[in-house]
C-alpha positions as CSV (number, residue, x, y, z in Angstrom):
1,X,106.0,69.4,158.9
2,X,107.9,66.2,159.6
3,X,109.0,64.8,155.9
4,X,110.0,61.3,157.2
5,X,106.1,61.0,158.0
6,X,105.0,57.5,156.5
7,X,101.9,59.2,154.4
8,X,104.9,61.4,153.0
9,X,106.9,57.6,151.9
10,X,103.5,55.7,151.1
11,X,102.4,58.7,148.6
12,X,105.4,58.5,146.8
13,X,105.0,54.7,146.0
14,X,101.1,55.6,145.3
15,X,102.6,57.9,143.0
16,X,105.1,55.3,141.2
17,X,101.8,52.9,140.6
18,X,99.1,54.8,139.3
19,X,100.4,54.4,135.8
20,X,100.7,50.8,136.6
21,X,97.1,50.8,137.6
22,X,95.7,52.7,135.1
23,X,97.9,50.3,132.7
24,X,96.1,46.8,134.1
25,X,92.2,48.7,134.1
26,X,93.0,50.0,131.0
27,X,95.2,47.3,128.5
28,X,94.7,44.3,130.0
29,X,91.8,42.0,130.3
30,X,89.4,42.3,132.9
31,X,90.1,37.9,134.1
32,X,94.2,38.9,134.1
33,X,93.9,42.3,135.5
34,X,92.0,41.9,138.9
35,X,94.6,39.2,140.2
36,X,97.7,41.2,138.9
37,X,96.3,44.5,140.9
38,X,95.0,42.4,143.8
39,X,98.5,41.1,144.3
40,X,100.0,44.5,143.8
41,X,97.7,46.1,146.0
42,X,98.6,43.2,148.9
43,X,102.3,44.3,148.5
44,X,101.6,47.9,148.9
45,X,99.2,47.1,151.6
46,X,101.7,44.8,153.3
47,X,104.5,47.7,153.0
48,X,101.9,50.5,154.5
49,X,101.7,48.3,157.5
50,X,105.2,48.2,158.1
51,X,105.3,51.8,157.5
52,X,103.1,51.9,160.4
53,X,104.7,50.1,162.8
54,X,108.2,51.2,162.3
55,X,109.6,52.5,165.7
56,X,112.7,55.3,166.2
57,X,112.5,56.8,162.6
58,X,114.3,60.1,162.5
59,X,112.4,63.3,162.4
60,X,113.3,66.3,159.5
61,X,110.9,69.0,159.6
62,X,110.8,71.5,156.9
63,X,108.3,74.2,157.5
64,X,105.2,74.6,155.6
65,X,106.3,77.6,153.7
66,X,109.2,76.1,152.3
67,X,107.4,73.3,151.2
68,X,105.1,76.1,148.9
69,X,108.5,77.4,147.6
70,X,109.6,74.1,147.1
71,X,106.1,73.2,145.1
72,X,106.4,76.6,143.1
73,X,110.0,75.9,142.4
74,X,109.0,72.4,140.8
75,X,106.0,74.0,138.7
76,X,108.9,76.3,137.6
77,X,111.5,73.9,136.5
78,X,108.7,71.6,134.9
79,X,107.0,74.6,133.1
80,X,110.7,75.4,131.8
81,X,111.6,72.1,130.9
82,X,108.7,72.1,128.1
83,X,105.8,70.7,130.2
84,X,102.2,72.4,129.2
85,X,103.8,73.9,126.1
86,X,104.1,77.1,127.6
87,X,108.4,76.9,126.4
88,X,110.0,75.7,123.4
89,X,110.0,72.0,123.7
90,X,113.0,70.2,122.1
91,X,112.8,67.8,119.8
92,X,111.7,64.7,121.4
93,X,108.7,66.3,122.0
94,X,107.8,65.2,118.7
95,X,107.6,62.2,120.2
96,X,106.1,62.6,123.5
97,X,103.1,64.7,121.8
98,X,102.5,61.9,119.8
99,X,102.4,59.3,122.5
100,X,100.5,61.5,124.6
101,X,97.8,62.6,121.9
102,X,97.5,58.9,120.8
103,X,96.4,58.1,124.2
104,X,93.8,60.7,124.0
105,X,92.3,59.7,120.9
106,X,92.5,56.1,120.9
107,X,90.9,53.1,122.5
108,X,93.2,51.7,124.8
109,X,95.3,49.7,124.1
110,X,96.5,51.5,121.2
111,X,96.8,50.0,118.0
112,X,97.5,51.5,114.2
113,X,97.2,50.1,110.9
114,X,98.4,51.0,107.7
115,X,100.3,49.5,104.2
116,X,103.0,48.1,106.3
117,X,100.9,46.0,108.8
118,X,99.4,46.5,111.9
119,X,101.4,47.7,114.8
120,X,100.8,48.3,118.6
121,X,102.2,51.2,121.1
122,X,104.7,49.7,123.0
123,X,106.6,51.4,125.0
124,X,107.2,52.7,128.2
125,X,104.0,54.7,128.7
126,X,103.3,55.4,132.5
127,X,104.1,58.7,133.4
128,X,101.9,59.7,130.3
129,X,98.3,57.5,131.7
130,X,96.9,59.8,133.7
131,X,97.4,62.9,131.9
132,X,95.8,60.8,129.1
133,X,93.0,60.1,131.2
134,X,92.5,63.4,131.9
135,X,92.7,64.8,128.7
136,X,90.2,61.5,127.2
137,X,87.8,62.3,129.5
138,X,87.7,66.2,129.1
139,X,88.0,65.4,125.0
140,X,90.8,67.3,125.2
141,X,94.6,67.2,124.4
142,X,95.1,70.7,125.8
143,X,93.5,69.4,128.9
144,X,95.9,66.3,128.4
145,X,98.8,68.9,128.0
146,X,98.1,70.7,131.5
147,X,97.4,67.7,133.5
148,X,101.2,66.5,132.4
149,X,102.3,69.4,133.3
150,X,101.0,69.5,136.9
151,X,101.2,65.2,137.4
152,X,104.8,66.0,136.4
153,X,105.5,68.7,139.1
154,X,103.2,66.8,141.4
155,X,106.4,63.8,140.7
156,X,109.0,66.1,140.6
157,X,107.8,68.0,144.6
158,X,108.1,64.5,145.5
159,X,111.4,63.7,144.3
160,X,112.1,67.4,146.4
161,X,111.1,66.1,149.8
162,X,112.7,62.6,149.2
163,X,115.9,64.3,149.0
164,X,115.7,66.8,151.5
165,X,115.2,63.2,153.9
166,X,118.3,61.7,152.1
167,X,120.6,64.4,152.2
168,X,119.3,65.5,156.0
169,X,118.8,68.7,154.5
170,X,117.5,70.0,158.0
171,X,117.9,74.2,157.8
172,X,116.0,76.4,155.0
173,X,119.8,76.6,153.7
174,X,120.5,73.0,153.3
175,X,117.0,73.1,151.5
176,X,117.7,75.6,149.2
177,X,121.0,74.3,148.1
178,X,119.3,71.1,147.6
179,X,116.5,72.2,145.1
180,X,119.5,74.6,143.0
181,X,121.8,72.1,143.0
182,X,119.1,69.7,141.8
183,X,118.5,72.0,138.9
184,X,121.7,72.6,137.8
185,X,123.3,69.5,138.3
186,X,125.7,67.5,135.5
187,X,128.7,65.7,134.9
188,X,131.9,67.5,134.2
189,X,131.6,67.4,130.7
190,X,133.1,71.0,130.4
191,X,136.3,69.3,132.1
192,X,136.1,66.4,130.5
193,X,136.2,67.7,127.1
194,X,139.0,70.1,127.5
195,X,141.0,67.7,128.7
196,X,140.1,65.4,125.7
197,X,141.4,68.6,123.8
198,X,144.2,69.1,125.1
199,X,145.9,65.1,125.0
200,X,145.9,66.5,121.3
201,X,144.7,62.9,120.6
202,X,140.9,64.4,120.6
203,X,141.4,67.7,119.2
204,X,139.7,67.4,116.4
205,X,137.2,65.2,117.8
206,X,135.5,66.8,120.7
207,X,132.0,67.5,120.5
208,X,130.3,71.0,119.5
209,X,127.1,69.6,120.7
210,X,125.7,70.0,124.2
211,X,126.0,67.1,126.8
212,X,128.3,65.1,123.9
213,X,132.4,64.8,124.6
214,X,132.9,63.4,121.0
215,X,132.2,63.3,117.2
216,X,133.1,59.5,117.0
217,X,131.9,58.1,120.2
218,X,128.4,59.0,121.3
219,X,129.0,59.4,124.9
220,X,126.7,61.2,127.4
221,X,125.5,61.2,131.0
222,X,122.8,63.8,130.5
223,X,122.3,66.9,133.2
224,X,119.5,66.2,135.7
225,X,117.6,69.1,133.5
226,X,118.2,67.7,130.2
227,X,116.8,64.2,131.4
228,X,113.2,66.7,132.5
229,X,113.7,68.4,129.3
230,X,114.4,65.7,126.9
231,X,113.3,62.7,128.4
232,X,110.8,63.3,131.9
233,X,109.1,59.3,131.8
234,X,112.9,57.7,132.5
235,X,113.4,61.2,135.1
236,X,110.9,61.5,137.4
237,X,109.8,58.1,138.8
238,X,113.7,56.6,138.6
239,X,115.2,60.1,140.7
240,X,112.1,58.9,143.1
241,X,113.0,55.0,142.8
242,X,116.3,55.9,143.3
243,X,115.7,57.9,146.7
244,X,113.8,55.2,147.7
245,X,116.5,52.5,147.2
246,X,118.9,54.9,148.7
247,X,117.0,55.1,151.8
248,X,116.7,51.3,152.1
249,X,119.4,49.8,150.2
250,X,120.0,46.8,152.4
251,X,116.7,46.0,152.8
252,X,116.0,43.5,149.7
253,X,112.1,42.6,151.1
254,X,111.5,46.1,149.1
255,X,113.5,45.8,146.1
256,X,111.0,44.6,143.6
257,X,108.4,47.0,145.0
258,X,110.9,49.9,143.8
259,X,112.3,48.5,141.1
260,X,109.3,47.0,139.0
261,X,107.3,50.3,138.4
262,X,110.4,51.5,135.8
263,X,109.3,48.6,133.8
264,X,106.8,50.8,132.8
265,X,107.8,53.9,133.3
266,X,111.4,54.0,132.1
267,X,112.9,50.5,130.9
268,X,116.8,51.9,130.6
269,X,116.5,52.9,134.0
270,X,114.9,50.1,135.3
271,X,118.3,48.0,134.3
272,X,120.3,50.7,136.3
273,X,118.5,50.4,139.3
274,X,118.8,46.5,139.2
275,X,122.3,47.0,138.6
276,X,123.0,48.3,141.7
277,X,120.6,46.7,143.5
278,X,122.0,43.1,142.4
279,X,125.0,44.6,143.5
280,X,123.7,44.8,146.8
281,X,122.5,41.2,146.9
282,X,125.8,39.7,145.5
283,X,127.9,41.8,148.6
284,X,125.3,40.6,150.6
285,X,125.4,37.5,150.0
286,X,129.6,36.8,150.3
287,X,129.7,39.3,153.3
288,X,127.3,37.4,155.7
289,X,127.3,34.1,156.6
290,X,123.7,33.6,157.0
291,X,122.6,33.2,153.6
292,X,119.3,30.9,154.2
293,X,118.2,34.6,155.7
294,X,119.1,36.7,152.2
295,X,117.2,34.1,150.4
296,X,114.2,34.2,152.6
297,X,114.8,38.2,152.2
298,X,114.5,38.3,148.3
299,X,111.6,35.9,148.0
300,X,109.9,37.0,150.4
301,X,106.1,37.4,150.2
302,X,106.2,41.2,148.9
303,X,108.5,40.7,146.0
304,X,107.2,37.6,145.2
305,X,103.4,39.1,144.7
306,X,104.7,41.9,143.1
307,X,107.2,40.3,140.4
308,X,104.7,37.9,139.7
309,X,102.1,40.8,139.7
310,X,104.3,42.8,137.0
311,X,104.4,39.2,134.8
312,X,102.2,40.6,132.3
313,X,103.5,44.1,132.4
314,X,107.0,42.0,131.7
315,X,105.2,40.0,128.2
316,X,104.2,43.5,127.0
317,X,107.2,45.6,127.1
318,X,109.3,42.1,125.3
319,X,107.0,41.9,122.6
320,X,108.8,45.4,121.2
321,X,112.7,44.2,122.7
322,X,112.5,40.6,120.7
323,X,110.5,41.2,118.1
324,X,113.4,41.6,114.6
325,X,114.9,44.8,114.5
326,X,117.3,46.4,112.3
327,X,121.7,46.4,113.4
328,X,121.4,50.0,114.1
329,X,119.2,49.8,117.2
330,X,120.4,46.2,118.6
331,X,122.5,45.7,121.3
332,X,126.1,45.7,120.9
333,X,129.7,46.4,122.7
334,X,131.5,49.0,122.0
335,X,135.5,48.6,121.2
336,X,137.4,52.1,122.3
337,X,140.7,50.6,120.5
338,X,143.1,53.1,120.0
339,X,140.3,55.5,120.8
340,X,140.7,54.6,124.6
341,X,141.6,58.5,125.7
342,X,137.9,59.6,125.4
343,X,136.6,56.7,127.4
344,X,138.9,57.7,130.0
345,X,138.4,61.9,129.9
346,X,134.6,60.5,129.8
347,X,135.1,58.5,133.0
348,X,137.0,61.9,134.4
349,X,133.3,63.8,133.9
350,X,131.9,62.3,136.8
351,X,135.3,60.6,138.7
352,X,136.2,64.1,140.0
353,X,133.3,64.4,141.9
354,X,133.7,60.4,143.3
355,X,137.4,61.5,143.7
356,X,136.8,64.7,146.3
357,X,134.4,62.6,148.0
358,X,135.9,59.5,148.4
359,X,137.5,60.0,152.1
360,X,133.7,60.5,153.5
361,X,132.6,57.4,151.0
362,X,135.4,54.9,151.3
363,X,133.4,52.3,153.3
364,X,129.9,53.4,151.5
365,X,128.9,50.1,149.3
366,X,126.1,52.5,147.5
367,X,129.2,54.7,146.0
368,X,131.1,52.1,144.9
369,X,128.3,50.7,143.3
370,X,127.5,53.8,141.4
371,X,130.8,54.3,140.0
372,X,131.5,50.9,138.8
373,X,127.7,51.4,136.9
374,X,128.8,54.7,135.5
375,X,132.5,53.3,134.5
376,X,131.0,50.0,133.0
377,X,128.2,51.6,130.9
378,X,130.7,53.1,128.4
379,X,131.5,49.3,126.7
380,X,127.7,48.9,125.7
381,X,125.9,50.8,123.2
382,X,122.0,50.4,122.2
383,X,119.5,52.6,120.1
384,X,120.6,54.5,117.4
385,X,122.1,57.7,119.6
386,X,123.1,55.1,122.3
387,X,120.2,56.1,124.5
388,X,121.7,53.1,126.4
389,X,124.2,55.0,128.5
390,X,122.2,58.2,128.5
391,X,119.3,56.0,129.9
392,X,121.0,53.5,132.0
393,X,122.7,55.8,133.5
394,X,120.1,58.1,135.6
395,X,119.3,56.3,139.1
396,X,123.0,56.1,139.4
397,X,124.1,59.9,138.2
398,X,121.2,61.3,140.4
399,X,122.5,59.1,143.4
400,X,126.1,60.5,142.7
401,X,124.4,63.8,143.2
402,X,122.6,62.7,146.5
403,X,126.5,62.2,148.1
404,X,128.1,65.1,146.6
405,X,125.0,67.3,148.5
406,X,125.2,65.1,152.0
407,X,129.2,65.4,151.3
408,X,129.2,69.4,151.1
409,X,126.9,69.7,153.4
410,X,129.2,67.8,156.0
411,X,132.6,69.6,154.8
412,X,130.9,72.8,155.0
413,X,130.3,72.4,159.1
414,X,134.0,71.2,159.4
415,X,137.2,73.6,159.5
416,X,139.1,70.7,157.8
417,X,136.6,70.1,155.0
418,X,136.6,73.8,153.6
419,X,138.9,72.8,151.2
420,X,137.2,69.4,149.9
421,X,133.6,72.0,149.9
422,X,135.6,74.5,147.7
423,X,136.1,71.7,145.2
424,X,133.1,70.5,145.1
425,X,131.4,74.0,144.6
426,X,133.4,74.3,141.8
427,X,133.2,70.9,140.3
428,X,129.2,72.0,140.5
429,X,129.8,75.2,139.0
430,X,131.6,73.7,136.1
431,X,128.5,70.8,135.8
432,X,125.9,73.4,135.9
433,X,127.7,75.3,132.5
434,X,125.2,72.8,130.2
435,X,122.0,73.2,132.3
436,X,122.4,76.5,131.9
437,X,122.4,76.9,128.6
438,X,119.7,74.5,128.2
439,X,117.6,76.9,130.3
440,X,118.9,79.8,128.4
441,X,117.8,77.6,125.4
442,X,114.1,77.2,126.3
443,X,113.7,81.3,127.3
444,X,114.8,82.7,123.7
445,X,111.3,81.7,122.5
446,X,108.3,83.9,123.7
447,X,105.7,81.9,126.0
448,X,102.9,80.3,124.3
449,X,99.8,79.5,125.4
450,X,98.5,77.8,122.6
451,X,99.9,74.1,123.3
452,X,101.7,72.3,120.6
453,X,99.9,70.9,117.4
454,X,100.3,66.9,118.2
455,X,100.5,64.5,115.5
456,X,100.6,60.5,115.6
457,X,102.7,57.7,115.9
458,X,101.1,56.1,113.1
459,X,102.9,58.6,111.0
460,X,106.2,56.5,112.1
461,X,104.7,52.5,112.3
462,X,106.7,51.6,108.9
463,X,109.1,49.0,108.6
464,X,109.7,50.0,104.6
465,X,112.7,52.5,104.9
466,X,109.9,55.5,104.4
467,X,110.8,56.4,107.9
468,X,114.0,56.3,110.2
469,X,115.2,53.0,112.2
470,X,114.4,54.9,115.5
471,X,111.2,56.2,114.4
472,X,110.1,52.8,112.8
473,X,111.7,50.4,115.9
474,X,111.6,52.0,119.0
475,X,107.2,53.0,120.1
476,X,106.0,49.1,118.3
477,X,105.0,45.7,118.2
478,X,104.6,45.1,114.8
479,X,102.0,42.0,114.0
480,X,100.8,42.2,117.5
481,X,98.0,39.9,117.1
482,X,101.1,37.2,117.0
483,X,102.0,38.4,120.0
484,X,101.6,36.6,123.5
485,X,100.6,39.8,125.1
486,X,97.7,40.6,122.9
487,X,96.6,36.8,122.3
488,X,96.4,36.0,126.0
489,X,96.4,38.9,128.3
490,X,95.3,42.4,125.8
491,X,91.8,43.9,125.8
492,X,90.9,44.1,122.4
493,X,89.2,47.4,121.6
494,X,86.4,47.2,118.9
């Protein structure tokens, strides 16, 4: 089967917008939601078209039976990671449970009320709307339960095939390698933090806790399977975002048509993506003379119809960032001082891999791009356990892995690369220490096929101290009916 097929690229954008969709039939007002989809739908149908008539695109075929072992093998890592119930979830699945049961049981959009006022799910909700559906319509939130599960391997087969194109993973060997390094890929953090230890400076400071180099300084790029395990909504559709851009990085007519589905799906990630795509558009922009043709580039008619399409997807997600929050979750930079050695043994975590790989890369602008994201993050902090830099930092982490694999790959087939492959294989030996034990994690608890007992989020929409700031900040608009979103554009259930 050829994988650059264009029904193969057009499904994965389906894919990224059926949240979306379901968000517009199903929050927004019937007079705001037809023009927002109708101008969405143009930009898809515009892109399908030149899909179509793209000439010369280079052929990878991956044969049908590896494409079952590659489905299997993403119904495996989802099933692992917690999806379905079926192995211990961590604890954010607190959390997701709730979002997703609350989307069974409620009228859309959601809204709670109790002693503290009246409050309104806000947050980025996607990747959960369809499962919802399917469990609302079944009366079910088992049926909700298994229908993540599968939407979520469904995301993640994608994601698969998108990087078998991007890495030319062309032999059943280059495939496999793909999919296990994709599983077990991290930072260095193993490296980093022994050689935090071992300045004597952080000796006392380094971090017992998985994915964490310090005590004092919450730093963490999380493991490709502890963003699935902990976190899947800012995983799945930013890895396939991500593959997207990579693909097409210098062609700005489709960056907002990327980009703007992580509105909804995974905000923190959204801003990495824009990072690097702004990145793009600034080199752009001072390397070419013709500027007049950049300009006509970004606002074109596709990103135009879809940013303004996303306007009201845009009004929803702000009423929870501006609304008053407590210090503790607000925005702030972050001032190493005389701590500067862990920022730096940080930086090492995922510099040794840019470091091996730099000879292939030196004239790449995508891989300077994602190392000045993953070296700049560290100054900011947001959310009470920084989920800032754990967030933020995905597209660009998952893109470092997409080089490392083309990078191996290539030194592998060379005599003079053996050496540069050896240091990468260990560098991903070393980053797959933490999946590993994550996965070891999940398998000391006998399956279950029971499902997990799901509470609600109204349990957490209080702003009097009775619950934590994340908790009480991070799923709400409190006093919605204030807000512009549910004055002009909501539906307003009965």
């Amino acid at each position: 089967m050829n994988i650059h097929s264009v029904r193969i690229t057009f499904a994965c954008y389906v894919y990224m917008y059926i949240g979306i969709f379901l968000f517009f039939l199903g929050w927004v007002k019937f007079f705001w939601a037809v023009p927002a989809l109708a101008l969405l739908a143009f930009s898809l149908w515009k892109h399908w078209k030149t899909l179509r008539s793209s000439h010369g695109m280079d052929e990878l075929f991956v044969h049908p039976a590896m494409l079952v072992a590659a489905g299997l093998f993403c119904l495996a890592l989802c099933t692992l990671a917690g999806q379905g119930a079926f192995f211990a979830q961590t604890g954010d699945w607190e959390k997701h449970n709730m979002v997703l049961n609350d989307l069974v049981a409620y009228h859309w959009p959601v809204c709670y009320q109790n002693d503290d006022g009246k409050a309104m799910l806000t947050y980025y909700i996607a990747q959960y709307l369809f499962p919802a559906l399917c469990g609302k319509l079944a009366l079910s939130f088992r049926v909700a339960e298994i229908s993540l599960l599968l939407y979520n391997a469904v995301g993640i087969f994608g994601v698969s095939v998108l990087l078998f194109r991007v890495v030319k993973a062309d032999t059943v060997k280059k495939q496999v390698v793909s999919l296990v390094v994709f599983a077990f890929f991290g930072s260095c953090l193993f490296l980093g933090k022994a050689l935090y230890g071992a300045t004597g400076i952080g000796a006392s400071d380094v971090s017992e806790l998985r994915d964490w180099i310090s005590n004092s300084m919450q730093l963490q790029y999380r493991t490709l399977f502890v963003s699935l395990r902990w976190a899947f909504p800012q995983a799945i559709v930013p890895w396939m975002a991500a593959l997207l851009f990579a693909e097409n990085y210098r062609n700005v007519r489709l960056y907002c048509l990327i980009g703007a589905p992580l509105l909804l799906h995974a905000t923190f990630p959204f801003l990495g993506l824009a990072f690097m795509m702004t990145g793009v558009v600034a080199y752009q922009a001072f390397a070419h003379t013709d500027r007049k043709a950049l300009l006509k580039d970004i606002f074109c008619v596709e990103n135009v119809a879809t940013a303004v399409g996303f306007l009201i997807l845009l009004v929803y997600i702000l009423g929870n960032v501006f609304q008053e929050k407590v210090e503790e979750v607000g925005f702030s930079y972050v001032n190493y001082g005389r701590n500067a050695t862990v920022y730096f043994c940080f930086a090492v975590t995922f510099l040794a891999y840019s470091a091996v790989i730099f000879k292939k890369y030196k004239d790449n602008l995508l891989f300077y791009l994602i190392n000045v994201s993953l070296l700049i993050l560290p100054f900011f902090r947001m959310g009470i356990f920084n989920d800032w830099i754990m967030s933020v930092s995905i597209p660009a982490l998952f893109l470092l892995m997409t080089l490392v694999l083309q990078a191996l790959f290539a030194y592998c087939g060379s005599l003079r690369g053996r050496k540069y492959a050896i240091a990468l294989i260990f560098l991903l030996a070393v980053g797959a220490v933490y999946p590993m034990e994550e996965m070891a994690d999940a398998c000391r608890e006998p399956i279950s096929f029971q499902g997990a007992a799901p509470g609600s989020l109204n349990e957490w929409a209080h702003r009097d101290g009775t619950v934590g700031v994340a908790e009480a900040y991070n799923y709400f608009t409190y006093d919605y009916e204030d807000s512009l979103f549910w004055r002009f554009f909501s539906k307003h259930p009965d």
